[in-house]
C-alpha positions as CSV (number, residue, x, y, z in Angstrom):
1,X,0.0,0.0,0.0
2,X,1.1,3.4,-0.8
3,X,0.4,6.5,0.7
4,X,-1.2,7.8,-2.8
5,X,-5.1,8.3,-2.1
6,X,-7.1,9.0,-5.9
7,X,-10.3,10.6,-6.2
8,X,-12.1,8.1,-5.1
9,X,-10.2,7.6,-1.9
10,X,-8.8,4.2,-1.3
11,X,-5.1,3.9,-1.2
12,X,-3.5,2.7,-4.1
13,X,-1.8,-0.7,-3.8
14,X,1.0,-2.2,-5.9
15,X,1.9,-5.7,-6.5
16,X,-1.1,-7.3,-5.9
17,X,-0.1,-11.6,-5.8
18,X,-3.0,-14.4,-5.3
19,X,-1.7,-16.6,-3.2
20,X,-2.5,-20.3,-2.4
21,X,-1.5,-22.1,0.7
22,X,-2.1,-25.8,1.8
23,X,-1.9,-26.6,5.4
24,X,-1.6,-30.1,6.1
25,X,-3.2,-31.8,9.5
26,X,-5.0,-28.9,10.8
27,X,-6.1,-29.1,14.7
28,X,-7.7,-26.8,17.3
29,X,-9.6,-24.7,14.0
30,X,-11.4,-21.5,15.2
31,X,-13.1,-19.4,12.8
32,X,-15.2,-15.8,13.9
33,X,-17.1,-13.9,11.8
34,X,-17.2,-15.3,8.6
35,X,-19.1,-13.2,5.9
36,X,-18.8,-12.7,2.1
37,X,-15.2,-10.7,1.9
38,X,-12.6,-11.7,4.5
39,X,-10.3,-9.5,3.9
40,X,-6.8,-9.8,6.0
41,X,-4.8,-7.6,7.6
42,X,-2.4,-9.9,7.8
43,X,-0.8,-13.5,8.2
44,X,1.3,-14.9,10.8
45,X,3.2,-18.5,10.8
46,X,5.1,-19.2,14.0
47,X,7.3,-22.9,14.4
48,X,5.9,-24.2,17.4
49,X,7.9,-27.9,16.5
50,X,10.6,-27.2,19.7
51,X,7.2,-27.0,22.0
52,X,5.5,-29.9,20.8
53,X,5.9,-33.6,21.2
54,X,3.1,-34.2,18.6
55,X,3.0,-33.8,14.9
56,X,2.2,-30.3,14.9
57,X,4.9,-27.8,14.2
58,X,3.1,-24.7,13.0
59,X,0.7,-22.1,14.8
60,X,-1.4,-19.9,11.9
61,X,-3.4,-17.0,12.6
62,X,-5.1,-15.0,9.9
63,X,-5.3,-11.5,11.5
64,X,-8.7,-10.3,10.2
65,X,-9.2,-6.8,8.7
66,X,-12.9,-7.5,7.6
67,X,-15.0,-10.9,8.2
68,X,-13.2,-13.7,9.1
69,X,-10.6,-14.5,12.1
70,X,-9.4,-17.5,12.6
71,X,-6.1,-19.8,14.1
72,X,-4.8,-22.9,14.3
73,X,-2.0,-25.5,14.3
74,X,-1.0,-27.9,12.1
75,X,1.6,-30.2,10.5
76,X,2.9,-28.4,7.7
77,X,2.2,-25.6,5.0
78,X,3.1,-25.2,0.9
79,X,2.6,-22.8,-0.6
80,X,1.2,-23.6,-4.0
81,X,1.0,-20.8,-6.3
82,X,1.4,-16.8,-6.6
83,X,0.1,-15.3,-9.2
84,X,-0.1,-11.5,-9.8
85,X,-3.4,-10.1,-10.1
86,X,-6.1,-9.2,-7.9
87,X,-8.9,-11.5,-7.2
88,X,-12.4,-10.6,-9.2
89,X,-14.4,-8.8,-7.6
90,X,-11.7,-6.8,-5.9
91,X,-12.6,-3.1,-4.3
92,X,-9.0,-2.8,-6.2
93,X,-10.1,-3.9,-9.6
């Protein structure tokens, strides 16, 4: 995001990626307020292996900045793809 703010006055963002992410053997899944955009502020990923007997080595919380919230652990995570581009339907399109 830029500090650049057009007419209609949104900030204008650069480099816009989709991004897909698997995340194998998810456990203790909360979700909170679900609706139709889930937008994120942001995304953290913390290695929790050196705390854990278990096959969990990842904590993942999705920090909400509209619609959904939501953590948990798991196994492992890939990312699959990253693709420029902003998803359709966008405010950014």
């Amino acid at each position: 995001m830029t500090s650049e703010v057009p007419e209609k006055g949104t900030y204008v963002c650069r480099h816009h990626s989709i991004v897909s992410i698997r995340f194998v053997e998810i456990d203790e899944l909360t979700l909170a307020s679900f609706n139709h955009q889930n937008a994120l502020m942001g995304l953290e990923i913390e290695d929790i292996s050196s705390r854990q007997q278990e096959r969990v080595k990842l904590s993942v919380h999705f920090d909400a900045a509209w619609g959904v919230g939501c953590e948990f652990i798991c196994h492992s995570a890939e990312v699959l793809s990253v693709e420029p581009g902003i998803p359709a339907g966008s405010v950014y399109t």
